[in-house]
C-alpha distance (Angstrom), angle and dihedral (degrees) to the residues before:
residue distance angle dihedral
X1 . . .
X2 3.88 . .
X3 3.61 112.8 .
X4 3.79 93.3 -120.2
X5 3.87 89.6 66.9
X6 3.77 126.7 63.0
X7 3.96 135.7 148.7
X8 3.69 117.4 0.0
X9 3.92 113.6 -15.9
X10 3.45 123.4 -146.3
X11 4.38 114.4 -160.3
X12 3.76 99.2 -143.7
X13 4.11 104.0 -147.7
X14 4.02 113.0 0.0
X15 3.69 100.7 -133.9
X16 4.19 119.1 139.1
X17 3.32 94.1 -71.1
X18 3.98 98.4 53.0
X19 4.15 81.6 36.4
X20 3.72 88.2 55.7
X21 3.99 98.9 51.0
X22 4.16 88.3 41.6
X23 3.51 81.7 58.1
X24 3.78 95.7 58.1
X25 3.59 106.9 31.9
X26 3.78 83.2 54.0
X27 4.19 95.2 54.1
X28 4.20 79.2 41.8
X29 3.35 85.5 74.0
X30 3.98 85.3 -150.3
X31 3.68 110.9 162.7
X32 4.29 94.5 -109.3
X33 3.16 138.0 171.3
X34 3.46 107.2 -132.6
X35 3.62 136.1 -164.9
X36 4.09 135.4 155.8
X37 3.67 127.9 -150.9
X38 4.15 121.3 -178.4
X39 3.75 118.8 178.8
X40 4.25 83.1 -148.0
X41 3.46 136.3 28.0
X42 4.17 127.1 -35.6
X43 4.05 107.6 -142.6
X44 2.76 128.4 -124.7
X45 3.72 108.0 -94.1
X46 3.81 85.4 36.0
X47 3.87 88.1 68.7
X48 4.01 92.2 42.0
X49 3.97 87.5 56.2
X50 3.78 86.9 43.8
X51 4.21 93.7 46.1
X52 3.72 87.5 39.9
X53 3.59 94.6 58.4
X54 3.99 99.5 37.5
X55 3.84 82.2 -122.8
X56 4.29 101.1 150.1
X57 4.05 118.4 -135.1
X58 3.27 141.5 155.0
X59 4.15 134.7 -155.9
X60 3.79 142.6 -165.6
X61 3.94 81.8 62.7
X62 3.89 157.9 -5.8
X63 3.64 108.3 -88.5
X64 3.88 125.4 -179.5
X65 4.19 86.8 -83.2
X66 3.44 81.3 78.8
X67 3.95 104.4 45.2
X68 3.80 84.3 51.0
X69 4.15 96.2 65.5
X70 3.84 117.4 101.3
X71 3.87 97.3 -134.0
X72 3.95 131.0 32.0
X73 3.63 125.2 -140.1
X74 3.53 103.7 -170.1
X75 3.97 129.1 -165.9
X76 3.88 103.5 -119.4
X77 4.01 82.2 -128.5
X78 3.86 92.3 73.2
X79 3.62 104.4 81.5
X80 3.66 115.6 -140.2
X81 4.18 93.7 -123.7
X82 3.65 88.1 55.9
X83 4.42 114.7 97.7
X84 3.64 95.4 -90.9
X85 3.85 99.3 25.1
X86 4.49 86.8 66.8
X87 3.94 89.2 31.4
X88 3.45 87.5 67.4
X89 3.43 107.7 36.6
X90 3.81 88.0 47.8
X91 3.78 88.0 52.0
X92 4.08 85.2 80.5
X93 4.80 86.6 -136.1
X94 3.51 118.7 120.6
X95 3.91 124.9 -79.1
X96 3.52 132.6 -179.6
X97 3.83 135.7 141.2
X98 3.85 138.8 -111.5
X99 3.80 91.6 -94.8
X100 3.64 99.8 48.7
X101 4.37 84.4 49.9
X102 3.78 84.1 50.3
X103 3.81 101.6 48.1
X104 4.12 83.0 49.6
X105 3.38 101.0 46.9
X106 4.46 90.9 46.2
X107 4.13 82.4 37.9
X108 3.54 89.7 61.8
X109 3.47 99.8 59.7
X110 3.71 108.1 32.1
X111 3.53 110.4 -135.1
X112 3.28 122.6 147.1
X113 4.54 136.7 3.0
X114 4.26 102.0 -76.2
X115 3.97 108.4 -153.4
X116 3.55 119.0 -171.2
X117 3.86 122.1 -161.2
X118 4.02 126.0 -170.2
X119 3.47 139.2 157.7
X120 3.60 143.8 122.2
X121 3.47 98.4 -92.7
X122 4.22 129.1 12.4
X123 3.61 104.6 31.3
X124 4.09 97.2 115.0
X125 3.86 87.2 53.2
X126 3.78 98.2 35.0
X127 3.99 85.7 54.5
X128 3.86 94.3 46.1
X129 3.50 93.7 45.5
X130 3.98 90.6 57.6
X131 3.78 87.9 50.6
X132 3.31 96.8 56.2
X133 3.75 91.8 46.7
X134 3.54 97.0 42.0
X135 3.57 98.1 32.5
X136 3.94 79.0 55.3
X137 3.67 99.5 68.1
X138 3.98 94.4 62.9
X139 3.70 92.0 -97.4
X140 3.89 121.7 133.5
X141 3.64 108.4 -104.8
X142 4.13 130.9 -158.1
X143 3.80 116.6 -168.6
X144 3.86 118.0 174.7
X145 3.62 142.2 93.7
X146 3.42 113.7 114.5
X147 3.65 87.8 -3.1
X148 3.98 110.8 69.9
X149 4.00 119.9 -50.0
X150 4.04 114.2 41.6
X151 3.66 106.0 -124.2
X152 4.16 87.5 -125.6
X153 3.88 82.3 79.2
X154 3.85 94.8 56.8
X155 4.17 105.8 119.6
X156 3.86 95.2 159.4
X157 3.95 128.5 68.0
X158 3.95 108.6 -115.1
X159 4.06 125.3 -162.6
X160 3.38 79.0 -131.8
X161 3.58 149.7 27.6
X162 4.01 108.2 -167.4
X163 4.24 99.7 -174.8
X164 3.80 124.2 -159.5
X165 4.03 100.1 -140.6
X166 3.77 128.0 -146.5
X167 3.48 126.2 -144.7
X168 3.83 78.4 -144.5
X169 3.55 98.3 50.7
X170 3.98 91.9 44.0
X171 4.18 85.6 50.4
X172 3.59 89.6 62.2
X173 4.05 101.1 46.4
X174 3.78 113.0 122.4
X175 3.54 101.8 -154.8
X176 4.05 134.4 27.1
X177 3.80 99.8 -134.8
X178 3.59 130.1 140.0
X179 3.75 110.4 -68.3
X180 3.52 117.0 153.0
X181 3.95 132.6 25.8
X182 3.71 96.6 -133.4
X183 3.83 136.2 9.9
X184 3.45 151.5 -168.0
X185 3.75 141.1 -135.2
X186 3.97 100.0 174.4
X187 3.74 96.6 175.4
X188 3.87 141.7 -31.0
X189 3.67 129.4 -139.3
X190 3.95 142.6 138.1
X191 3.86 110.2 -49.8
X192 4.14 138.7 131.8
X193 3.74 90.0 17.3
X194 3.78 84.0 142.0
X195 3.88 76.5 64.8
X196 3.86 117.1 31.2
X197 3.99 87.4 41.1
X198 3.90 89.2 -136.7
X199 3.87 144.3 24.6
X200 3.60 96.5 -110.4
X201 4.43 89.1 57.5
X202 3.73 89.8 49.0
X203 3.89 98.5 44.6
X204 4.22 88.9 41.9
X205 3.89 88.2 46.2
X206 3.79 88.2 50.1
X207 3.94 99.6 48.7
X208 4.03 87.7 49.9
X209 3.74 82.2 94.9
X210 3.41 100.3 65.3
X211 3.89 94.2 54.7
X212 3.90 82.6 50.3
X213 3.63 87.0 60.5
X214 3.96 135.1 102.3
X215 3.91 110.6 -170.2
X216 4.26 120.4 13.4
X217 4.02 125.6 -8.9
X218 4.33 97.2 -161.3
X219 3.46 104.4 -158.6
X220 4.19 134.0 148.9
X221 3.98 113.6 -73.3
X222 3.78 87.8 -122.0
X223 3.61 98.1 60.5
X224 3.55 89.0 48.4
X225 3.78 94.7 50.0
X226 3.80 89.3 49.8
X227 3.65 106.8 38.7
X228 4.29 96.8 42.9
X229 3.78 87.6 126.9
X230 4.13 90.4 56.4
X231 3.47 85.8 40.2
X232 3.85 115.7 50.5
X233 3.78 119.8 141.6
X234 3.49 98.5 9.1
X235 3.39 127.4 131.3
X236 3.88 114.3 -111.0
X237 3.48 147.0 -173.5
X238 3.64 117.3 -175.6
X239 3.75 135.7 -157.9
X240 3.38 128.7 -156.0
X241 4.53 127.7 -143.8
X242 3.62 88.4 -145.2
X243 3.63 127.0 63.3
X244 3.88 111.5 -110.1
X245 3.64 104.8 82.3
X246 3.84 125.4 91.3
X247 4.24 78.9 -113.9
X248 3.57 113.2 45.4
X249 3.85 152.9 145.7
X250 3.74 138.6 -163.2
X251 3.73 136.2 132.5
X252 3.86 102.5 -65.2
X253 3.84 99.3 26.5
X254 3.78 149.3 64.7
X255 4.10 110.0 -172.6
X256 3.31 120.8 -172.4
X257 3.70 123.5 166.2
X258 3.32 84.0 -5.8
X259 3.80 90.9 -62.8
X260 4.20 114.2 129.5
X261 3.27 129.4 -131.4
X262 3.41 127.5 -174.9
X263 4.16 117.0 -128.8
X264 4.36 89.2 -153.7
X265 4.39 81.9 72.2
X266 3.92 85.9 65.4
X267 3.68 129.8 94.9
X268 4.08 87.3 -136.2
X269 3.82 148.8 47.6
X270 3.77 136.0 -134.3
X271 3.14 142.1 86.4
X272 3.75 99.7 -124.6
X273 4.00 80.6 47.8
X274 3.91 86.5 55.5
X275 3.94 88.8 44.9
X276 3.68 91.0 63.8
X277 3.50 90.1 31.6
X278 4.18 84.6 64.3
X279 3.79 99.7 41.0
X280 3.86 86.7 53.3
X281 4.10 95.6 53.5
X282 3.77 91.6 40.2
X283 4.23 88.6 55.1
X284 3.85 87.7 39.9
X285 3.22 86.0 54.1
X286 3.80 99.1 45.8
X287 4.17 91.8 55.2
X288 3.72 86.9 58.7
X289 4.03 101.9 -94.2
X290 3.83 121.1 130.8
X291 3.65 124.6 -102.1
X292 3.55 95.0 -140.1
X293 4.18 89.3 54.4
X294 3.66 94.7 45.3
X295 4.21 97.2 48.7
X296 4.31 87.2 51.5
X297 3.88 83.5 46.1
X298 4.19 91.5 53.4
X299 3.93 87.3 61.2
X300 3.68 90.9 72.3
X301 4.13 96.0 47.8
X302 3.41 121.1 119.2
X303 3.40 120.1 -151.7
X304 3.77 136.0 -131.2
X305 4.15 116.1 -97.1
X306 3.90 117.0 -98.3
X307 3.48 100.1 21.9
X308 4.14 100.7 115.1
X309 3.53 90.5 -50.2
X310 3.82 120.2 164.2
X311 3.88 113.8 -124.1
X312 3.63 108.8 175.8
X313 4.21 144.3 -21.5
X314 3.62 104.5 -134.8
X315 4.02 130.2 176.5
X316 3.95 79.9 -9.7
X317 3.84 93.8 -55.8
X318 3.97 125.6 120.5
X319 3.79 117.9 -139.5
X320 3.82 122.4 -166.9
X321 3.37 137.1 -161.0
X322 3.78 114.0 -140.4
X323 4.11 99.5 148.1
X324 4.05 87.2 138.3
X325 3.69 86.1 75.5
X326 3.28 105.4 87.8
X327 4.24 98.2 151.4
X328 3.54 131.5 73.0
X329 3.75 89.3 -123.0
X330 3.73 90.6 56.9
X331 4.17 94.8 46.7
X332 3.93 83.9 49.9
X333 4.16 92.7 52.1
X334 4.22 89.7 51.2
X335 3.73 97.9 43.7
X336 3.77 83.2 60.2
X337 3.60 90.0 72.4
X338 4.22 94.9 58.2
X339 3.20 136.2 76.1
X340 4.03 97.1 -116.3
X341 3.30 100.7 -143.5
X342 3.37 98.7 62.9
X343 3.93 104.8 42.0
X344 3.84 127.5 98.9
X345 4.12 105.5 -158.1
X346 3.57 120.2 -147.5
X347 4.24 103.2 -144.4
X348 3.62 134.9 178.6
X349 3.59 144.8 106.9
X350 3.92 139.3 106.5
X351 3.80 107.3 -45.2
X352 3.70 121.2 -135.9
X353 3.71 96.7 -140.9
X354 3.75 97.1 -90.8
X355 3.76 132.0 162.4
X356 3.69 94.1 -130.2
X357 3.79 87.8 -157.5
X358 3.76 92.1 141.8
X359 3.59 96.8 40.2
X360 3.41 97.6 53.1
X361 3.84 94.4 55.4
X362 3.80 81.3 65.2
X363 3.62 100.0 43.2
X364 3.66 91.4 56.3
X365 3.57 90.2 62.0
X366 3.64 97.6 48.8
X367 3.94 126.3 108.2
X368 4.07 89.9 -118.2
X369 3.69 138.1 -37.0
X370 3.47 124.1 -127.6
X371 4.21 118.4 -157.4
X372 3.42 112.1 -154.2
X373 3.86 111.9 -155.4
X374 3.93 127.7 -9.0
X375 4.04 105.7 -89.4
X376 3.72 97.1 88.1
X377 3.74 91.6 73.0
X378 4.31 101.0 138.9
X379 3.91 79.3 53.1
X380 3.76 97.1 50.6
X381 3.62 91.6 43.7
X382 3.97 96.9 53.2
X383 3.91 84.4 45.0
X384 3.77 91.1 51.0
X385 4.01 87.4 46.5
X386 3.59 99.0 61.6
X387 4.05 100.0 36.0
X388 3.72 101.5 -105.4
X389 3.31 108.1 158.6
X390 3.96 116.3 -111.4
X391 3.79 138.7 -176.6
X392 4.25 118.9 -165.1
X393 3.55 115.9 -145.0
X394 3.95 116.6 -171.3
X395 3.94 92.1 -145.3
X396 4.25 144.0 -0.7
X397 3.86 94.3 -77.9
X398 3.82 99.9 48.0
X399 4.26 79.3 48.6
X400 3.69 94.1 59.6
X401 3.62 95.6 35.5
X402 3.97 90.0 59.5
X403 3.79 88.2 40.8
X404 3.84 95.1 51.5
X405 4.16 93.8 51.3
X406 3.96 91.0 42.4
X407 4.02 89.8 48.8
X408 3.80 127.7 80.3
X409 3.44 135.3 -177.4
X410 3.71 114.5 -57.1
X411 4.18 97.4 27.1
X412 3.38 127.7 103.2
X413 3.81 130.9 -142.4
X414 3.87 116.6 -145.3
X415 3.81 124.8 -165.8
X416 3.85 98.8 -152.9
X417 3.77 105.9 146.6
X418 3.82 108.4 -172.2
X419 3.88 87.1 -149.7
X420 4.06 137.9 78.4
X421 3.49 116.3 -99.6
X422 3.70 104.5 -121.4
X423 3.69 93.5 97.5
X424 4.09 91.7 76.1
X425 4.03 100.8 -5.6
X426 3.35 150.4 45.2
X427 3.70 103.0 -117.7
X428 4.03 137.6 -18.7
X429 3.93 88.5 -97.5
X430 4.08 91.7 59.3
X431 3.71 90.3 45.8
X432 3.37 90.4 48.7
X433 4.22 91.6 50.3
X434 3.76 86.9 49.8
X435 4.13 91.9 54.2
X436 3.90 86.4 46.6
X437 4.21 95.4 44.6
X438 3.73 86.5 52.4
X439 3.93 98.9 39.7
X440 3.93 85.9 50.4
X441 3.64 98.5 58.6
X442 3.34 95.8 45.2
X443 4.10 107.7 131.2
């Protein structure tokens, strides 16, 4: 049995990552105890796995059949201030989390180079631009975590194992034992305060990693200046945003090992692009591939959809898709890349309970802002507060309408919400479509 499990086990939330390790404990064959608790609804063919394999749940809530278990799986959605979350770290059993399980199961017979990658911002395309470079070198590539597959429902052995990494999921390790060969920390701003409670939770939750880490953490000089208490005896490599450290970024250059690169070569712009961009080369670099190789090989990466993506010029104005950002931080990083002055943002979204104080500075800059729904309100009201001039639009078409008579030739309009989705949509990527459906029949 892995060491992280004992007694009865109860799978707190049965979302795909719970689903996934089910799955394997089950073809284990391990003698568990089993038992599922979901604060909502089980589907459908959640309950015919469960039924199937006489493993007992229950949904619509956490009842005492949960309480009683010996160990705690927990989703790395249920936040450990919520009811259950403090119940059961108060209750003094074990908890942990389908990743951690993972990492100790893979850790335990060393197969393979395990890269973890978190951040507030960047990790989805940091972690698909190292599969496509690794990938790209014939060797057998996993890339999941908190990005796509759970690594519960890895089978095969991988070369490598690059690993999307939660704040969430990191919150919720039991243990801080070597887990991954090399990390990342590509940036760290406000985000999930609606979950950590306060900054200092979500940064310490973030920098677990690099105590969980055998060779190099890379991560920006700044955090490591200001979190050296969090951060003794770890192994770091630091980067630098300004260009005079042997690993640096800015607009016109990519250093690494104090090698330059220019940023004009690439396909793209940004600097948060170019942040990636850097963390990528310097871990390229790190598993033993050359710089120069790796920065030809970024020209041909594609990146993911809604992440500052331009959808169409129209009557001489530029509109962008940037639904993925659904922070403050992240909003902040793309309006870098405009000319203030003439850009109409499109905001909205659940907030996080963030002070917005950088964002802000930006947004009073801006052309106009344009809210789209009602849930942002401690957003609207700051805006309101200091006279920066706002428009409300009840849904996506009423946005781009207002955007499209405020624009003229030469501005650009930028849907980059700084809140999740859930308030009108499903997810950032069907918000996003929406923007793009209506920017595309635009006539």
């Amino acid at each position: 049995m892995n060491s992280l499990l004992e007694g009865r086990i109860g799978l707190v939330g049965f979302g795909v990552s719970n689903q996934a390790l089910l799955r394997r404990l089950l073809e284990d064959k391990d003698p568990l105890s089993l038992f599922v608790s979901d604060n909502g609804n089980i589907g459908d063919e959640g309950k015919r796995i469960l039924k199937e394999n006489l493993v007992e749940y229950e949904e619509g809530g956490h009842t005492e059949r949960l309480f009683s278990c010996d160990t705690f799986v927990v989703s790395p959605g249920i936040s450990p201030f919520s009811d259950v979350g403090k119940r059961i770290i108060d209750s003094g059993k074990l908890f942990t989390t389908e990743l951690e399980i993972s990492l100790d199961r893979l850790w335990s017979k060393p197969r393979g180079t395990v890269i973890g990658v978190t951040g507030t911002n960047g990790k989805s395309t940091t972690v698909t631009m190292l599969n496509h470079i690794i990938s790209g070198k014939n060797k057998k590539v996993f890339q999941g975590g908190n990005l796509g597959n759970p690594l519960a429902g890895v089978k095969d052995d991988f070369d490598y194992y690059i690993l999307e990494v939660s704040s969430f999921q990191l919150r919720w390790f039991a243990e801080e034992k070597i887990r991954f060969h090399l990390s990342a920390i590509i940036n760290l701003g406000e985000d999930h305060l609606d979950y950590h409670r306060s900054i200092d939770d979500y940064f310490k939750s973030k920098l677990r990693i690099a105590r969980m880490t055998e060779g190099f953490t890379l991560l920006p000089k700044a955090v490591a200046d200001s979190q050296k208490e969090n951060l003794a005896d770890c192994k770091l490599m630091p980067f630098s945003t300004s260009c005079e450290a042997d690993n640096c970024f800015d607009s016109e250059h990519l250093v690494v090992a104090g090698v330059p690169f220019e940023t004009s070569s690439l396909p793209f712009t940004g600097l948060h692009n170019y942040e990636n961009s850097l963390v990528v080369l310097m871990i390229s670099r790190l598993i033993g591939l050359s710089a120069e190789d790796v920065f030809e090989e970024l020209r041909s990466y594609s990146f993911l959809s809604h992440r500052l993506q331009l959808v169409r010029e129209f009557e001489g104005v530029k509109y962008y898709d940037d639904s993925k950002a659904t922070n403050a931080h992240a909003v902040s990083a793309a309006l870098r890349n405009f000319e203030l002055s003439k850009t109409i943002l499109i905001l909205g979204g659940q907030e996080k309970n963030e002070t917005y104080i950088e964002l802000i500075e930006q947004l009073g800059q801006l052309k106009h802002v344009v809210m789209l729904g009602t849930s942002m309100k401690i957003l609207s009201a700051k805006l309101q507060m200091r006279g920066i001039p706002l428009c409300i639009a009840g849904n996506m078409a009423e946005a781009v309408g207002i955007c499209r008579r405020l624009a003229l030739s030469g501005d650009s309009v930028v849907l980059s919400p700084a809140g999740s989705s859930f308030d009108l949509y499903k997810n950032y990527a069907e918000r996003g479509n929406h923007f793009r459906e209506i920017v595309s029949a635009l006539e």
